[in-house]
VEXMARBA-946234 format. One line per field, with one value per residue (C-alpha): residue number from 1; residue in one letter; x, y, z. Coordinates in Angstrom, 1 decimal. Layout:
residues N
i: (NUM,...)
aa: (a,...)
xx: (X,...)
yy: (Y,...)
zz: (Z,...)
//
This chain:
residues 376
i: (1,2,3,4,5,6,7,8,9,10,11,12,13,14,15,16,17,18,19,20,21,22,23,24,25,26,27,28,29,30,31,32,33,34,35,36,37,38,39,40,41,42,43,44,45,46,47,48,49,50,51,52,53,54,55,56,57,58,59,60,61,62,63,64,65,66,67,68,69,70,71,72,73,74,75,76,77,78,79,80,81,82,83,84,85,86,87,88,89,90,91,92,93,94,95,96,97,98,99,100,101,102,103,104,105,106,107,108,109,110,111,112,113,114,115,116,117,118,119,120,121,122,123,124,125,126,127,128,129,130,131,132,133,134,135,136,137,138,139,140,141,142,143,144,145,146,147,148,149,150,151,152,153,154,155,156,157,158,159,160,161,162,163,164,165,166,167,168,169,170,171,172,173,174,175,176,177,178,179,180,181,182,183,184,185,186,187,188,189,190,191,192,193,194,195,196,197,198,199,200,201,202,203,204,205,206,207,208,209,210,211,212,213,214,215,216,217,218,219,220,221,222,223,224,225,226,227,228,229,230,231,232,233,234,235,236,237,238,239,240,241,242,243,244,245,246,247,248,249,250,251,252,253,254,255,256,257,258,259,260,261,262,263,264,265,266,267,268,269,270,271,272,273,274,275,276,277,278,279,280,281,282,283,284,285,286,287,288,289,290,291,292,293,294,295,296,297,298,299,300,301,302,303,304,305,306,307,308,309,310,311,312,313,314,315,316,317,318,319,320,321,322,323,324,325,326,327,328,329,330,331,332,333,334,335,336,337,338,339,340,341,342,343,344,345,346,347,348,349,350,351,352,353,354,355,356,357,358,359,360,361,362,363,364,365,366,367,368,369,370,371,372,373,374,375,376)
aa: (x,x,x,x,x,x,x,x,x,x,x,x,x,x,x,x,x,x,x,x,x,x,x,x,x,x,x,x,x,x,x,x,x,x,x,x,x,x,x,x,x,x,x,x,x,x,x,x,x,x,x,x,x,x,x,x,x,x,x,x,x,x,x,x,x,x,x,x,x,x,x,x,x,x,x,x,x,x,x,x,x,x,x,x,x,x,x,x,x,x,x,x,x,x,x,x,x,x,x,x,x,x,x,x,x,x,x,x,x,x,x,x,x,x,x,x,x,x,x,x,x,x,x,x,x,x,x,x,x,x,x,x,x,x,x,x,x,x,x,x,x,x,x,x,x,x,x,x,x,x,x,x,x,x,x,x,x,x,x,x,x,x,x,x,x,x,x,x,x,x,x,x,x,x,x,x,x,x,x,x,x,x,x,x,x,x,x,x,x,x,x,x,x,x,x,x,x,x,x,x,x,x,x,x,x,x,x,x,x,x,x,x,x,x,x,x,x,x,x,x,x,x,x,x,x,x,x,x,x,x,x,x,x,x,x,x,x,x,x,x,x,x,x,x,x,x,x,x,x,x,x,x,x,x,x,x,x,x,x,x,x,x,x,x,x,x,x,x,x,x,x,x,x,x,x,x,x,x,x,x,x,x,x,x,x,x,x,x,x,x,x,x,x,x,x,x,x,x,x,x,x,x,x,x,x,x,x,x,x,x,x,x,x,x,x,x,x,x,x,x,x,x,x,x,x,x,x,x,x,x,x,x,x,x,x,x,x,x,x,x,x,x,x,x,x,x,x,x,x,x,x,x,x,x,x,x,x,x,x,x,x,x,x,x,x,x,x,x,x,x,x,x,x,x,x,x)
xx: (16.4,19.7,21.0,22.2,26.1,27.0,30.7,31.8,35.7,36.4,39.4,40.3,41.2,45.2,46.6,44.7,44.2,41.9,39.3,39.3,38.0,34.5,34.6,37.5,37.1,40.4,42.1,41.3,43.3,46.1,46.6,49.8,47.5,46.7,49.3,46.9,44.5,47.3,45.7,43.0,45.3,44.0,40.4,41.3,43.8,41.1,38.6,41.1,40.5,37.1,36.8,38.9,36.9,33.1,30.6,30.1,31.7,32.4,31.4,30.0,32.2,31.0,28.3,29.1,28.6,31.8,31.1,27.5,27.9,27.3,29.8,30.1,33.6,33.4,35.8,36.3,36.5,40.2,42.8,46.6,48.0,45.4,46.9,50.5,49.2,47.0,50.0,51.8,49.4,48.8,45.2,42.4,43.3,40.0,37.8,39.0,38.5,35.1,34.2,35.5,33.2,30.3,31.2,31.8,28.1,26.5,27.8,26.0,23.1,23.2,23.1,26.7,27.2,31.2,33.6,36.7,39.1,41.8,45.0,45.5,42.4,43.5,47.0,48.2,48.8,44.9,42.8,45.4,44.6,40.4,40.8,39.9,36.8,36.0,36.4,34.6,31.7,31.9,27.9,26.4,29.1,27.4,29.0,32.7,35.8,38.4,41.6,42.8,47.0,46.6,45.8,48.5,51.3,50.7,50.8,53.8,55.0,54.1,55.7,58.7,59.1,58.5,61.1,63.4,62.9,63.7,66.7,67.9,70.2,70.0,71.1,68.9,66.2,66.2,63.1,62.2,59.2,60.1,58.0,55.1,51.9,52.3,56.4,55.9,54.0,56.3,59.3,57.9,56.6,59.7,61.5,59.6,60.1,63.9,64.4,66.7,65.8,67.4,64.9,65.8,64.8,66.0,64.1,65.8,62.6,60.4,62.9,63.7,59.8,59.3,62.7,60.8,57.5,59.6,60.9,62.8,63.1,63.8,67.5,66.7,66.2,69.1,68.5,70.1,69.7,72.1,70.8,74.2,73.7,71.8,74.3,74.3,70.3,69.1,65.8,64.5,61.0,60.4,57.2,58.4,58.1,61.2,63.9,63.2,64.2,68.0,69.1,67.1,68.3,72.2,71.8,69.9,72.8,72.9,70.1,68.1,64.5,62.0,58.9,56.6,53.8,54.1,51.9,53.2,56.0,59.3,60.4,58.6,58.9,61.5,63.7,63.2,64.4,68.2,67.9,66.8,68.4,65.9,62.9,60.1,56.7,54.5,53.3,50.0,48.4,46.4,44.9,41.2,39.3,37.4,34.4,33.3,32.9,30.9,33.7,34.7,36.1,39.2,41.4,44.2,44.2,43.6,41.0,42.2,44.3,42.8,44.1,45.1,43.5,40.4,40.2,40.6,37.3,35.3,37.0,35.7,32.1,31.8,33.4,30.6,33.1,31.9,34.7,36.5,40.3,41.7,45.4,48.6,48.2,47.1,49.9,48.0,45.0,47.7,46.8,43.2,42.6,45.2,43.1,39.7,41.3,42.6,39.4,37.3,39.3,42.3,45.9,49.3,49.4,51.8,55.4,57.5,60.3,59.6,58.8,54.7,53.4,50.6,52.1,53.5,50.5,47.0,46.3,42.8,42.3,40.8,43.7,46.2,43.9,44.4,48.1,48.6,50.3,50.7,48.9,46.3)
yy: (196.7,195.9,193.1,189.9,189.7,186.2,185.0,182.2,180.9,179.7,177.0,173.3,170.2,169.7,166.4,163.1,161.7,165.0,163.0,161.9,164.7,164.3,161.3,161.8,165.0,164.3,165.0,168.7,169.1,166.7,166.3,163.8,161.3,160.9,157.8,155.7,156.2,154.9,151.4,153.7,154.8,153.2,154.3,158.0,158.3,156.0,159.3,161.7,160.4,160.3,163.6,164.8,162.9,163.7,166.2,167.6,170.9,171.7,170.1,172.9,171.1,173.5,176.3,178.1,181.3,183.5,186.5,186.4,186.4,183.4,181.7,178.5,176.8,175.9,173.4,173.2,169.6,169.1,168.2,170.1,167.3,168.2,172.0,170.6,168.6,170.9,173.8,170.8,170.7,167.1,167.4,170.1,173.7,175.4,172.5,173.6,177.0,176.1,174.7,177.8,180.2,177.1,177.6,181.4,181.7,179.2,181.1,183.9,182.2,180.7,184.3,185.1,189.0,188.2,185.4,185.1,182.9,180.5,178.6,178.1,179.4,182.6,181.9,183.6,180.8,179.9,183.3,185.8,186.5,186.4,188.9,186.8,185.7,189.4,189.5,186.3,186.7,190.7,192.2,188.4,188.9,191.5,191.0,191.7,189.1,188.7,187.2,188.4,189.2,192.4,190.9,188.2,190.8,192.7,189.7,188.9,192.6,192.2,188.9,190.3,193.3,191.0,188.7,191.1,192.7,189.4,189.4,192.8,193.1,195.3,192.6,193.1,190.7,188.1,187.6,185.3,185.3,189.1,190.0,188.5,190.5,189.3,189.7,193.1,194.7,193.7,194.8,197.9,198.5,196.6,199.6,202.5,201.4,201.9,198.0,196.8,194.0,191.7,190.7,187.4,187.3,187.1,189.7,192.9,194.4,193.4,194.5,197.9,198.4,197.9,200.0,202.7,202.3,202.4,206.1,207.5,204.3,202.5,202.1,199.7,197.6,195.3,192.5,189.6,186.2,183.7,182.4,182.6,186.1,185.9,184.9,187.9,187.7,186.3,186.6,185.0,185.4,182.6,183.3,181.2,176.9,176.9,176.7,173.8,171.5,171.1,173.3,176.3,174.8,174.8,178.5,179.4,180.6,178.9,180.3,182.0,182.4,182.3,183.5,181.1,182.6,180.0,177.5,175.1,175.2,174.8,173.8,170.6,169.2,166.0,168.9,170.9,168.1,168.5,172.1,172.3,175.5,177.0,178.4,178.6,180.3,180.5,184.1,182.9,182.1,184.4,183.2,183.6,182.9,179.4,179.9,182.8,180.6,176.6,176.3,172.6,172.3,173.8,172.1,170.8,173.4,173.4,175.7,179.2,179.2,180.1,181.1,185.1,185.4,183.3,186.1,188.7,187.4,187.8,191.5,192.4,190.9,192.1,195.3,195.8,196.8,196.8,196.5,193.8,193.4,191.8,192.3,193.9,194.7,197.9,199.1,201.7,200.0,197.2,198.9,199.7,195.5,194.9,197.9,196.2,192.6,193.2,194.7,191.5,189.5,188.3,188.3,187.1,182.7,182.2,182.4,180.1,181.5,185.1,187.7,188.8,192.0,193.7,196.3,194.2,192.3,191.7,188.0,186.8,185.5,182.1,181.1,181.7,179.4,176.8,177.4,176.7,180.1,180.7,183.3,183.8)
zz: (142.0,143.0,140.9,143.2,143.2,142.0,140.7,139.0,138.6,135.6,136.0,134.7,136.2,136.5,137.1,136.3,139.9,140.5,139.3,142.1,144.2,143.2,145.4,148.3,149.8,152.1,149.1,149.3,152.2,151.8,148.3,149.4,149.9,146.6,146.5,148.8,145.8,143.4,142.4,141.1,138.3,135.5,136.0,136.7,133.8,131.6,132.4,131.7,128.6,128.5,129.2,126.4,124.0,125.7,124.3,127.8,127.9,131.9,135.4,138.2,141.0,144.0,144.6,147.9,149.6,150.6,152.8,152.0,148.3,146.1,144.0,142.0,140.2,136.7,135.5,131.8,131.0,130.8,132.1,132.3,129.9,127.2,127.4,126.7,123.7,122.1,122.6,120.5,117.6,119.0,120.3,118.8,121.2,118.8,120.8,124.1,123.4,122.4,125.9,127.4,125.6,126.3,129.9,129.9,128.6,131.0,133.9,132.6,131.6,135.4,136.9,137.2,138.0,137.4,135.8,137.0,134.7,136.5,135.7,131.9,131.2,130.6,129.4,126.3,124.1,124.5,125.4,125.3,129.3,128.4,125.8,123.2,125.1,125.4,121.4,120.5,122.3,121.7,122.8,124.2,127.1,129.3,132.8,133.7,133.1,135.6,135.2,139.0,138.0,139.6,142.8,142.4,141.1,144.4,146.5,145.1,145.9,149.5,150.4,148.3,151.1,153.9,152.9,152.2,155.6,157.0,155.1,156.1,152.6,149.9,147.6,144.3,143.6,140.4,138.5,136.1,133.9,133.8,130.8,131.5,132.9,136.7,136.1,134.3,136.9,140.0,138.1,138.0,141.5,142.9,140.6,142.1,145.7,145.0,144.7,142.1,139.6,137.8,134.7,132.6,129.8,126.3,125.1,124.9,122.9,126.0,128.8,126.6,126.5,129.9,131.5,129.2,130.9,134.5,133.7,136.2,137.9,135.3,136.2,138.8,136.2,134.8,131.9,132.4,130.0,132.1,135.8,136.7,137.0,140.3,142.4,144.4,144.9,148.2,147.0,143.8,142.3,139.9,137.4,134.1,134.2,132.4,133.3,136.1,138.2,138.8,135.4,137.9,141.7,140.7,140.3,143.2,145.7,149.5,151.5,149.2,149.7,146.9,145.6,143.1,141.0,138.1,137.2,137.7,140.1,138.6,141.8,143.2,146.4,145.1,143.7,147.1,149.2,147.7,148.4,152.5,152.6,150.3,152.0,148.9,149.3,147.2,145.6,144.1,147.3,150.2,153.4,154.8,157.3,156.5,158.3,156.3,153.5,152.9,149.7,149.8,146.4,147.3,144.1,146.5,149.1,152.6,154.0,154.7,151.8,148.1,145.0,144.4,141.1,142.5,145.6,143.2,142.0,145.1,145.1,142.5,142.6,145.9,145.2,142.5,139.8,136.9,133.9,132.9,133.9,131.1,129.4,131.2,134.9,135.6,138.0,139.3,140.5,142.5,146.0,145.4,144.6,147.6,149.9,149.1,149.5,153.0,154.3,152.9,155.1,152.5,153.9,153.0,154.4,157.4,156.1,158.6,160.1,159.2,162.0,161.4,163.1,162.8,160.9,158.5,157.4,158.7,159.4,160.2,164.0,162.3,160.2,163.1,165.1,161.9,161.8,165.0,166.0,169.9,171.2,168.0)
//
């Protein structure tokens, strides 16, 4: 007998007011409105707190079906700020880690077929991308972990050709957050479709290891450790927090458009409104068709919009795959996640001002519908 397909996103909560979405759902799809909700400060920061403190190790915030298969959102019980701390030495990272692996074994426990693992979750400094889940819980573990950076490195690949089609230019492209496993594996892709690269980083071991790994193509690849450097680049591709804000906007040239897969964005919406003539999208994202699905816990995101790495998730689960996809993006396996993606329905979101067609990208009737489009 067939064993039922079930996943399970493992994520956190972010910001203090999402507290709140256990009790606003209007928040979901217009996360701006948060500031009507301001007088509630004090009680939402007081259980930011709380939570930090409890015994309770994660919250099941949604169970929902997505195509027919069944999926549920863990969230690890806390919040972004208790990352930042912990990273600090300031509060306990081994107790955090502990509530993952509590989570990660609940899932299971609950009948989860796949775990997908979500915003810092996976991040190096706290399980080295879910290897160290993998390690820790060695034999117990017996279904596949999914951290979903091969699905979001070839997002980012895609809206990286259709921008640059847009722009017509064969100016070179500036990435930041080079060396990282999403920035590794566009580099390299970016490289063997004859696209020049300019990496920063500071690391000339990393960017050496990586030109190696590129071969033949790895002179489209050009190191760079001041922003300064990427004044020729219409397009930018930001994957690194740091640097942010106006140190990262004064070096942005007039009329650039870029690409966002970091967490968080560098670039918030206050620091945008300086900079109209930047057109940002953001490369962690793909759109779907929302009445395939009874999600409602969409963590800030209006329906027919979801995280790549949580897509990647469904992918795989309905896929049936049955390894784990942990550690540096396999580049290879980039268009098979991307194939199976875009015949479950998943497609690049609406990029205003950019020429769609159907050869371009596939976009679902639905979310054409939602965006308004004419003639969807």
């Amino acid at each position: 007998m067939e064993k039922k397909k079930k996943f399970v996103f493992l994520a956190h909560w972010v910001e203090s007011w999402n507290w709140l979405l256990w009790w606003i759902p209007d928040l979901h799809r217009n996360a701006d409105h948060r500031w009507r909700w301001i007088w509630l400060y004090p009680v939402y920061l007081f259980m930011s707190f709380v939570y930090l403190v409890g015994r309770k190790a994660y919250d099941i915030v949604d169970s929902f079906r997505f195509n027919g298969v069944e999926g549920e959102t863990y969230l690890v019980r806390n919040f972004g700020w208790h990352f930042f701390l912990a990273g600090k030495g300031i509060i306990s990272l081994d107790r955090i880690k502990e509530r993952i692996l509590t989570a990660v074994m609940a899932a299971q426990e609950n009948g989860a077929s796949v775990i997908g693992l979500g915003a810092l979750v996976k991040d190096a400094t706290v399980t080295r991308g879910g290897d160290w889940i993998r390690k820790q819980l060695g034999s117990s573990l017996k279904i596949p972990l999914v951290h979903g950076d091969t699905l979001t490195a070839a997002t980012v690949v895609k809206q990286a050709e259709l921008l640059l089609a847009g722009l017509n230019t064969a100016s070179p492209i500036f990435l930041t957050g080079a060396t990282s496993k999403v920035g590794r594996a566009v580099a390299l892709v970016l490289a063997q479709k004859g696209i020049r690269v300019k990496m920063f980083t500071h690391s000339q071991a990393r960017f050496a290891k990586i030109t190696a790994e590129a071969g033949v193509f790895g002179g489209n690849l050009e190191r760079v450790d001041d922003l300064q450097a990427g004044n020729d680049c219409r397009l930018w591709i930001i994957g690194k927090i740091t640097p942010a804000g106006k140190d990262l906007l004064g070096s942005i040239p007039f009329g650039a458009r870029v690409i966002n897969f970091a967490v968080p964005n560098p670039l918030s919406p206050k620091d945008l409104e300086t900079r109209p003539d930047i057109y940002l999208a953001e490369g962690g994202l793909l759109a779907y068709d929302p009445d395939t699905t009874s999600l409602t816990f969409t963590m800030r995101l209006k329906p027919g919009i979801t995280y790549a790495c949580h897509a990647a998730l469904i992918v795989h689960t309905q896929m049936g795959w049955a390894q784990d996809e942990l550690g540096p993006v396999d580049i290879g396996r980039m268009p098979i996640v991307w194939q199976a993606a875009s015949e479950m329905g998943f497609s690049l979101p609406l990029l205003p001002g950019i020429k769609i067609t159907e050869k371009a990208i596939s976009i679902p009737r639905r979310a054409l519908e939602l965006a308004g489009v004419a003639g969807a």
